[in-house]
matplotlib code that plots the C-alpha trace (Angstrom):
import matplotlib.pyplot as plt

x = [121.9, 120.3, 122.7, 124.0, 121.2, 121.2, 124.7, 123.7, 121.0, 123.1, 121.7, 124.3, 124.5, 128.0, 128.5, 125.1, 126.4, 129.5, 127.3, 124.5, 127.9, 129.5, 125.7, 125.7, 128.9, 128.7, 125.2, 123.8, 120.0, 118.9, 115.9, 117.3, 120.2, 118.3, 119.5, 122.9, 125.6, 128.4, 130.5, 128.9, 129.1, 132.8, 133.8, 131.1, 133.2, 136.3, 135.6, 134.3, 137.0, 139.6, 137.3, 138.4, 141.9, 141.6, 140.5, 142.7, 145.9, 145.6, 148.7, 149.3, 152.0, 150.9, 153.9, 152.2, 155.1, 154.3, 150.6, 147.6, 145.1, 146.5, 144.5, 144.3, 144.5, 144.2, 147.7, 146.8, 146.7, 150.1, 151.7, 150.8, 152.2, 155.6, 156.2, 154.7, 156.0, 153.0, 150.5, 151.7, 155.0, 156.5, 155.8, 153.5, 150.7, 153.6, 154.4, 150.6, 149.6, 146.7, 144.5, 141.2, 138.5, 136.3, 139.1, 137.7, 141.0, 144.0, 147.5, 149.0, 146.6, 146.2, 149.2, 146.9, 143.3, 145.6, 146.9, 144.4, 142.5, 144.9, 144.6, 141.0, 141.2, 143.8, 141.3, 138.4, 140.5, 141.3, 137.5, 137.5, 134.0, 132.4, 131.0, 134.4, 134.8, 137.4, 138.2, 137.1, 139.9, 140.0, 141.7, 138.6, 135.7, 136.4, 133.3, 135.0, 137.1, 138.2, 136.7, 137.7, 134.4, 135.1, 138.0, 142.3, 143.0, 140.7, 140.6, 138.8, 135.2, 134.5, 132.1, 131.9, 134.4, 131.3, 130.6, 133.8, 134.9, 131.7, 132.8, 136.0, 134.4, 132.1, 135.3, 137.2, 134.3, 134.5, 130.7, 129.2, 129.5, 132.6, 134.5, 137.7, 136.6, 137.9, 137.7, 139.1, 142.8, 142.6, 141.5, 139.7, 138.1, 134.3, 131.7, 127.4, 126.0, 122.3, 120.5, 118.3, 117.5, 119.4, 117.4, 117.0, 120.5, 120.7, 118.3, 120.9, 123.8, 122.2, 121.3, 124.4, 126.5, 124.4, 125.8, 129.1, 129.6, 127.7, 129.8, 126.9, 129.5, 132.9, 136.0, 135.9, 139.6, 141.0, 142.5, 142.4, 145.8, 144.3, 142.0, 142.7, 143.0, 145.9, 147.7, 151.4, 152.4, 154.7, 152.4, 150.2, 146.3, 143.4, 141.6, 137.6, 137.1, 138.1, 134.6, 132.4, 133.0, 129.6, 128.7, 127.8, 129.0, 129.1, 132.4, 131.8, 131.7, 129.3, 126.3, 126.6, 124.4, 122.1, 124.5, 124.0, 120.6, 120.3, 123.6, 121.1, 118.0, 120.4, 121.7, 118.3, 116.6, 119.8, 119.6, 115.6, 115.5, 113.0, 111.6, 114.3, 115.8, 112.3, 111.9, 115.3, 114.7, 111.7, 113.5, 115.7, 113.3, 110.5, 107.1, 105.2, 105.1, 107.8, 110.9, 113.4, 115.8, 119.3, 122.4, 125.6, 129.0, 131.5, 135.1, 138.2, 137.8, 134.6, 131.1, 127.9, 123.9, 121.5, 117.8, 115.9, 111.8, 110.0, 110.5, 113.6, 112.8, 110.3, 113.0, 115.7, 113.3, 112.4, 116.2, 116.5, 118.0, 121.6, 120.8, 119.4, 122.7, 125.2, 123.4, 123.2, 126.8, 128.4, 126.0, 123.9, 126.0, 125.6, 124.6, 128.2, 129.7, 128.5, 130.8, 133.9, 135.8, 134.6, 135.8, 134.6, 135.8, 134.5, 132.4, 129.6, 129.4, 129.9, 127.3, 125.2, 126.3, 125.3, 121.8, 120.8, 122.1, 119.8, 116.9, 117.4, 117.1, 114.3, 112.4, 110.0, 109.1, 111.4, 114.8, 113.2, 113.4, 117.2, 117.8, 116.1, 118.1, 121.2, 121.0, 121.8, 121.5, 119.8, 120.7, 117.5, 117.8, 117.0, 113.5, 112.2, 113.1, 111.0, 108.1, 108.2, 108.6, 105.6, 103.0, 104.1, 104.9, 102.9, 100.5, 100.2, 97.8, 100.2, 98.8, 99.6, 103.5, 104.0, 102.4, 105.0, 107.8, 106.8, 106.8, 110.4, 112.0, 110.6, 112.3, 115.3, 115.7, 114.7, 117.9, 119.9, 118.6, 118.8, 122.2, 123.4, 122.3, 124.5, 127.2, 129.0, 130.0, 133.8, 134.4, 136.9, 136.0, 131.9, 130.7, 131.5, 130.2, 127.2, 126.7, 127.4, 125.1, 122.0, 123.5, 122.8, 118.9, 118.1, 119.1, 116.9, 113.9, 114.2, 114.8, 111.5, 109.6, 110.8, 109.6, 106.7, 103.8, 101.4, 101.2, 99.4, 102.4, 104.9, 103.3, 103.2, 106.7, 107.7, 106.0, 107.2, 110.1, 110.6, 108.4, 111.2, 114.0, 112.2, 108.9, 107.5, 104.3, 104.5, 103.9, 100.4, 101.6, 101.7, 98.4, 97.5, 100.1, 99.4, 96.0, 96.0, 98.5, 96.4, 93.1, 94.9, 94.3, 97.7, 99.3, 102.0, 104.5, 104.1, 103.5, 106.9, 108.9, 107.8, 108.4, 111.9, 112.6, 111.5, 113.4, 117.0, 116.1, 118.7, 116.7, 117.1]
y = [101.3, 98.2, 96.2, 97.4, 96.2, 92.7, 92.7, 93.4, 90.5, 88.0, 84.2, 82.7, 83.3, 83.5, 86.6, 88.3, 88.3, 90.0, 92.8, 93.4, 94.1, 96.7, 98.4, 98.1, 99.4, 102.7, 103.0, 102.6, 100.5, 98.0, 98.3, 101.5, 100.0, 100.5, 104.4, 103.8, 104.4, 102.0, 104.6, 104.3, 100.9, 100.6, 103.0, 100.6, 97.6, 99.0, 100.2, 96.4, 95.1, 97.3, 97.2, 92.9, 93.7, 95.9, 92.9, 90.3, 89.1, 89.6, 89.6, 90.0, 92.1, 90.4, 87.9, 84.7, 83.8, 86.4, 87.2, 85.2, 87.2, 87.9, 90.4, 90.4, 92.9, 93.6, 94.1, 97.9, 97.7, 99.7, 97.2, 94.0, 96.5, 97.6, 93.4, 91.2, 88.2, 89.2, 88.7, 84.8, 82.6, 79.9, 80.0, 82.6, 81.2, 79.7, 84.1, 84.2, 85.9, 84.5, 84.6, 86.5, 83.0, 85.3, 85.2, 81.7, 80.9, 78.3, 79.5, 78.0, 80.6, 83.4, 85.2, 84.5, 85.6, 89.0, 89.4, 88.6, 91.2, 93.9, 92.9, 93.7, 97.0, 97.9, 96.9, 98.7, 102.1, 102.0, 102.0, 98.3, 97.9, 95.4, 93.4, 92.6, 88.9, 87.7, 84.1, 82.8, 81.6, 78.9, 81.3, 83.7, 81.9, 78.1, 76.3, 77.5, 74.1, 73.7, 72.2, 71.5, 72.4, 70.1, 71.3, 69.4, 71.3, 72.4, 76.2, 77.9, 79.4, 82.7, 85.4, 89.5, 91.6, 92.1, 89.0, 88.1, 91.4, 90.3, 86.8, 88.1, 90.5, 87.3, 85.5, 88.7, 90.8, 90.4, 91.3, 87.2, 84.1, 82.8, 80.3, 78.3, 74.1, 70.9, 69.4, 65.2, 66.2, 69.5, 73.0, 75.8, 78.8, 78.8, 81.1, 80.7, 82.1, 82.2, 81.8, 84.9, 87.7, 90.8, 92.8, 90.1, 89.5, 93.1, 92.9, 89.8, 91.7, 94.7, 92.7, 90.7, 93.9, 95.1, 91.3, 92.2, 95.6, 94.5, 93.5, 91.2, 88.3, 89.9, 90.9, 87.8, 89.2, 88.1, 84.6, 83.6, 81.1, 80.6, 77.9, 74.5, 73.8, 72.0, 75.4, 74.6, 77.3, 79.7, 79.2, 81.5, 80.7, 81.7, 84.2, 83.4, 85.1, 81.4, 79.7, 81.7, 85.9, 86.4, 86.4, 83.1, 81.3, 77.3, 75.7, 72.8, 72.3, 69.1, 71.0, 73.5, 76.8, 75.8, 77.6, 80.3, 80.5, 79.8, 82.8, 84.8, 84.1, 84.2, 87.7, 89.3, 88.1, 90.2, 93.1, 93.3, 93.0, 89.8, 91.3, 92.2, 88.4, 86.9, 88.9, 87.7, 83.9, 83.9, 84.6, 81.7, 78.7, 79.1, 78.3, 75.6, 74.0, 74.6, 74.2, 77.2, 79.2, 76.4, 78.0, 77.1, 77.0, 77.4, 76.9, 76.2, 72.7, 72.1, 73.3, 71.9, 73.0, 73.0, 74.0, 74.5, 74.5, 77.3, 75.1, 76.2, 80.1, 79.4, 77.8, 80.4, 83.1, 81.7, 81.8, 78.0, 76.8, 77.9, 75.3, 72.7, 72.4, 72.7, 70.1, 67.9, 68.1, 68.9, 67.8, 64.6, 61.6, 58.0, 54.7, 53.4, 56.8, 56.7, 55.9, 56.3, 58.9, 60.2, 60.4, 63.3, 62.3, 58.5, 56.9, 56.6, 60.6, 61.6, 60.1, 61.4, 64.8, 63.9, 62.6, 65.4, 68.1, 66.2, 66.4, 70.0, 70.5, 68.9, 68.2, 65.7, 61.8, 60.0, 62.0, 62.1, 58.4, 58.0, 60.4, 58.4, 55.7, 56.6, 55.5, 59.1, 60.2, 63.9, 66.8, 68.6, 71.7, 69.1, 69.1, 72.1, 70.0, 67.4, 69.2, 71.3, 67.7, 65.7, 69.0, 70.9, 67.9, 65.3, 67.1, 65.5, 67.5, 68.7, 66.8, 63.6, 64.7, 66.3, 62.6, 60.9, 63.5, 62.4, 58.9, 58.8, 60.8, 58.8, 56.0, 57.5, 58.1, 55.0, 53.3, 55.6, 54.4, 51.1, 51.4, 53.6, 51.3, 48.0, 49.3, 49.4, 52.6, 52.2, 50.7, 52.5, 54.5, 54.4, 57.5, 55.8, 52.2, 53.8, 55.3, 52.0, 50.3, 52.9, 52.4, 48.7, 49.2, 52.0, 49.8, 47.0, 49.0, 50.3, 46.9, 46.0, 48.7, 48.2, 44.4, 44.9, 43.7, 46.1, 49.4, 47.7, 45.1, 48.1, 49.3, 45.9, 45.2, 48.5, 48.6, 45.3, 45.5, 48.9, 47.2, 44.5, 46.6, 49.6, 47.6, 50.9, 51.7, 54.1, 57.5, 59.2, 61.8, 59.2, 58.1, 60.6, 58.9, 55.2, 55.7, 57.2, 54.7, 52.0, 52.9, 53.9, 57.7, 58.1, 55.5, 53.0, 54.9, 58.1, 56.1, 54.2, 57.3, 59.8, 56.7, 56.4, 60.1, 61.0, 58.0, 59.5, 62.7, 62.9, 63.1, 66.4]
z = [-6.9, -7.9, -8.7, -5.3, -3.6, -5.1, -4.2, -0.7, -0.7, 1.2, 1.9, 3.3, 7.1, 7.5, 5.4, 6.2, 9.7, 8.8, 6.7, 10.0, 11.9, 9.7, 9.6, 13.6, 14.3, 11.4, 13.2, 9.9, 10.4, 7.6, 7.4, 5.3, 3.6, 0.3, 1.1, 1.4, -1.0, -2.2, -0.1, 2.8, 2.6, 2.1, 4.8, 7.2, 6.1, 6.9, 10.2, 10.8, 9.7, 11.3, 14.9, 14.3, 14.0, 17.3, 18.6, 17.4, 19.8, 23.4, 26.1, 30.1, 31.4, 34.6, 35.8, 37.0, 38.7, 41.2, 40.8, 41.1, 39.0, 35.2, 33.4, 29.5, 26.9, 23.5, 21.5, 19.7, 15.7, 15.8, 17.5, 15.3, 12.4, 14.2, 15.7, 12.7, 15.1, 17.5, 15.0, 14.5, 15.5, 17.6, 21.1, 21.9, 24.0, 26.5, 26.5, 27.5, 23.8, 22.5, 19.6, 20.7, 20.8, 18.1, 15.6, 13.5, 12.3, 13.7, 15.1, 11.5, 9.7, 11.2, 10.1, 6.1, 8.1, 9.2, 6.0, 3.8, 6.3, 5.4, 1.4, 1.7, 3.5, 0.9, -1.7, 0.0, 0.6, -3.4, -4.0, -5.8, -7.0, -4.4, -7.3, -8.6, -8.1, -6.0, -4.2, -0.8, 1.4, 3.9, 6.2, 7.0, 5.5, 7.2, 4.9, 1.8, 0.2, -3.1, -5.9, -9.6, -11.3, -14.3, -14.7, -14.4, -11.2, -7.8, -7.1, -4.6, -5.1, -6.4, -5.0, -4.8, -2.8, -0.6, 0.3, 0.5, 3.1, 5.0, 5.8, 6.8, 9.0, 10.6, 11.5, 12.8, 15.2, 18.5, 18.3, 17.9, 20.6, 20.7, 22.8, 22.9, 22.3, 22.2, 19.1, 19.9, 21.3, 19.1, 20.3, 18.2, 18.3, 17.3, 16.7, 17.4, 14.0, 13.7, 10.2, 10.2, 8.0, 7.9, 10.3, 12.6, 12.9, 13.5, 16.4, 17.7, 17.4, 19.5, 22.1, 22.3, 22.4, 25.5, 27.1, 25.8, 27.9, 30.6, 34.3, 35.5, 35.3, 36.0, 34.0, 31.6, 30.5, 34.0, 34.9, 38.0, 39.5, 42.1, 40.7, 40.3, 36.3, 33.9, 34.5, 36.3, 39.2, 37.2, 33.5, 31.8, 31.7, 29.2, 30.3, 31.4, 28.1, 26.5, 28.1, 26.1, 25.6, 26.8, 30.6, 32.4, 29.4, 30.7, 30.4, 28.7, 25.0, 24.4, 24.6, 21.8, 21.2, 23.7, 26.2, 24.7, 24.9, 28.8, 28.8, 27.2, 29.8, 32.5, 31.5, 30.6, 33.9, 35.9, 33.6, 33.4, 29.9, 29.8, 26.7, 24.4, 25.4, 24.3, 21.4, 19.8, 21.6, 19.5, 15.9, 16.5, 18.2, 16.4, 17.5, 19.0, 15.8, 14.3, 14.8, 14.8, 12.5, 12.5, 14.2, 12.6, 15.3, 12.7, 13.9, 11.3, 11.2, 11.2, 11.3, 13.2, 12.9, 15.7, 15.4, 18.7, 19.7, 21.6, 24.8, 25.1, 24.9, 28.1, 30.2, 29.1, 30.3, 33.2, 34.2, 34.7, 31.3, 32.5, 35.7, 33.9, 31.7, 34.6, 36.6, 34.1, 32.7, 36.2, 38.8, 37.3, 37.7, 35.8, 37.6, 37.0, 38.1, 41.6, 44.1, 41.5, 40.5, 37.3, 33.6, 32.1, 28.6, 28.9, 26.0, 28.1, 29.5, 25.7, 24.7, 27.5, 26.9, 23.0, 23.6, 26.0, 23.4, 21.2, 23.4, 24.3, 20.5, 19.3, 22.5, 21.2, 22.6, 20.4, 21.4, 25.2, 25.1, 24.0, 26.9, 29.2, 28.1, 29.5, 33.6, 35.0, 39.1, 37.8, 40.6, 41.7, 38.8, 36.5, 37.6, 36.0, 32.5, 33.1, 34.5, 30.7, 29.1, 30.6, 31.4, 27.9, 25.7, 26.9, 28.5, 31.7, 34.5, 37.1, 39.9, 38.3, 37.9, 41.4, 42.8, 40.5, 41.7, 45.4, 44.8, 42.6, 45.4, 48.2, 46.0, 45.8, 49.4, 50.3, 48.1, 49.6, 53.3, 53.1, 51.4, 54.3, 56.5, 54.6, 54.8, 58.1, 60.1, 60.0, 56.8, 54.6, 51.7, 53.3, 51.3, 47.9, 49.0, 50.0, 46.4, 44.4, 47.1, 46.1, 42.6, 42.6, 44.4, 41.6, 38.8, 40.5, 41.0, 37.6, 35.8, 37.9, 36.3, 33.5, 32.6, 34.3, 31.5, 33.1, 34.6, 37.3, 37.8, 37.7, 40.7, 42.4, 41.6, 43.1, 45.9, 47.0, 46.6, 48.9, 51.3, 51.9, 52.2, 54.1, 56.1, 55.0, 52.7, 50.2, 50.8, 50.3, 48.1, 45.5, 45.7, 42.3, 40.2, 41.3, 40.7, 37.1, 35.9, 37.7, 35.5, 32.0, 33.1, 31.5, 29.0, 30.1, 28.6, 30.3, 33.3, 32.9, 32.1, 35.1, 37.5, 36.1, 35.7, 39.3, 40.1, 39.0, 40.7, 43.6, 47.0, 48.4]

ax = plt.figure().add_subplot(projection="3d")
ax.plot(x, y, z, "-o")
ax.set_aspect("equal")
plt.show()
């Protein structure tokens, strides 16, 4: 039993995960695994296992040549053993078959993650002892690479059947966050994976189940025609299920496990479960000194870590994290971007979409000023960000930032007057040379505050310049903010970076 138990003692986060599953699906709790028998815990790896390989090709009998709405399912077990060709070969994607997004293998693999499955079971049923060592394979652990440990040739690393089968079981359950990415011109399935402790990661696997069967989002296995996408009339389409296998998964694949944890906020406020969500929030973002546990997204190619502070917890809980990230990756629009069509895969947005990940992470002064260095037009669900950044961060009284909000949106509806008023009435294209117009006066009033030597002359240079293109003063409102940055109430700093932030925020 003890060597069982140090067997069961497992750091790495990729197979530990695979373990709390086999525990949560056999109903077995860990907190009592030290009462379990190496039976038990064989027949609990199987069913894991075997519940992955339930789960492991989908396929439509819906024609999209004649419907609109194609609706997924999972090809049975018995199936993927009669028609071997269903579990990998040429062609089957264009036949609408796909690889479930939780499977963390490639096309050119998974015919060795299946098999190698099946190996293990057979290894399992025959009562191997789980401390018999065994080799890692690329196939269903994606860190594992070979090495030549002093010796002529490179061979894979070694561990126990156990930690092996539970790795395998990590990149086969459908029970983790999974999604379909882009990877450069390359696509790949990927998996969240948190670093916690074993009962932890139980409590995240029990709440994420209660996402999984939930309908609060819709049938994720459906795929709607109907919608524009690369899809040609006549083709087969991924089902929603390919965003994110959790409900109101974002699609878009810059910004990492921080969708999650809005998905997470967003689906606890709907179901009323605001304290189950912050109790498991809590494990992984740590407090407000600390930063949290890291979360791995592991795909087959490569594998990133992300480590998140307690600020995002409040903002997931509040239900505005979700709306922060889709205004800023769908809604918020760069200086250069306004009044052009946009290039969602340009340099320039990438490195957006990289800086604000970075932010969202770490959420201190340094990273807050690389994301402030990017020129951005932010739509108005960006606001609740920078309220958390400047009254939780810096620390700023919240009269001083609503006077700053009035005075950047007065500012940003006065570029977009006078640069309505420019350009002419029956000019062609008017909307968009309205945009770069109000592009050109933002980057003007902001390249004034910026060179300003004082936050006194900041003010000046502002306020005359809007008094030459509007004959207006500035509002009242903005009285609290002018005057605290006037006196050294706040630092420069501050002072430059709520001007500038309020600034980008898109008038309503």
């Amino acid at each position: 039993m003890n060597q069982l138990l140090e067997l069961l003692d497992l750091t790495h986060p990729y197979a530990c995960y695979g373990l709390a599953v086999s525990l949560f699906l056999s109903k077995l709790r860990p907190d009592e695994i030290d009462t379990y028998s190496e039976e038990i815990i064989i027949e609990a790896l199987i069913t894991a296992i075997e519940d992955g390989l339930s789960h492991f090709r989908m396929l439509t009998q819906d024609d999209p040549k004649i419907v609109t709405l194609l609706r997924y399912k999972a090809i049975r077990m018995t199936e993927l053993e009669k028609n071997n060709s269903l579990v990998a070969s040429s062609g089957l994607a264009k036949q609408g078959k796909y690889l479930y997004p939780t499977i963390i293998t490639s096309e050119k693999s998974a015919k060795d993650t299946y098999n190698g499955a099946k190996e293990i079971i057979k290894g399992l049923t025959a009562r191997n002892s789980l401390a018999k060592k065994s080799e890692f394979r690329k196939c269903f652990a994606p860190m594992t690479t070979k090495i030549n440990s002093g010796k002529l040739s490179q061979s894979s690393p070694k561990s126990s059947l156990l930690e092996i089968t539970c790795s395998l079981i990590t990149a086969l359950t459908p029970l983790k966050p999974a999604a379909f990415i882009q990877n450069g011109n390359d696509w790949f399935n990927a998996a969240v994976i948190p670093d916690l402790p074993l009962v932890e990661m139980f409590d995240f696997i029990e709440l994420f189940q209660q996402m999984l069967v939930s309908d609060l989002d819709g049938n994720l296995m459906e795929a709607d025609l109907s919608q524009k996408g690369k899809s040609k009339i006549g083709e087969y389409k991924r089902p929603r299920i390919f965003n994110g296998n959790y409900p109101f998964a974002i699609q878009e694949y810059s910004l990492g496990a921080v969708k999650l944890l809005g998905a997470i906020g967003k689906w606890a406020d709907k179901a009323g479960t605001i304290d189950w969500a912050a109790k498991v929030l809590a494990m992984i973002a740590g407090t407000e000194n600390q930063l949290g546990k890291p979360i791995f997204t592991v795909s087959y190619d490569d594998i990133k870590q992300e480590q998140f502070t307690h600020h995002i917890v409040k903002l997931s809980l509040e239900n505005k994290l979700c709306k922060i990230i889709e205004a800023l990756t769908k809604h918020s629009r760069l200086f250069s971007e306004l009044g052009t069509d946009i290039d969602w895969k340009s340099p320039e947005r990438q490195k957006f979409y990289f800086l604000t990940n970075r932010f969202l992470q770490i959420f201190n002064t340094p990273v807050w000023k690389d994301f402030l260095a990017i020129r951005v037009e932010y739509s108005q669900d960006v606001e609740p960000l920078f309220k958390e950044y400047f009254m939780n961060v810096r620390k700023l009284d919240v009269d001083i930032v609503r006077s700053a909000r009035a005075l950047g949106q007065w500012l940003n509806y006065a570029a977009y007057s006078v640069a309505n008023s420019e350009v002419a009435e029956n000019v062609a294209d008017r909307d968009k040379k309205v945009k770069q117009a109000k592009a050109k006066i933002l980057v003007d009033l902001e390249s004034a505050a910026m060179s300003a030597k004082t936050p006194l002359d900041m003010l000046q240079r502002i306020s005359t310049r809007v008094g030459r293109l509007l004959q207006k003063d500035l509002p009242s409102d903005a009285t609290r903010f002018m005057d605290a940055t006037a006196s050294g109430e706040i630092v420069p700093e501050d002072a430059l970076h709520l001007l500038l932030a309020y600034l980008r925020l898109r008038s309503e």
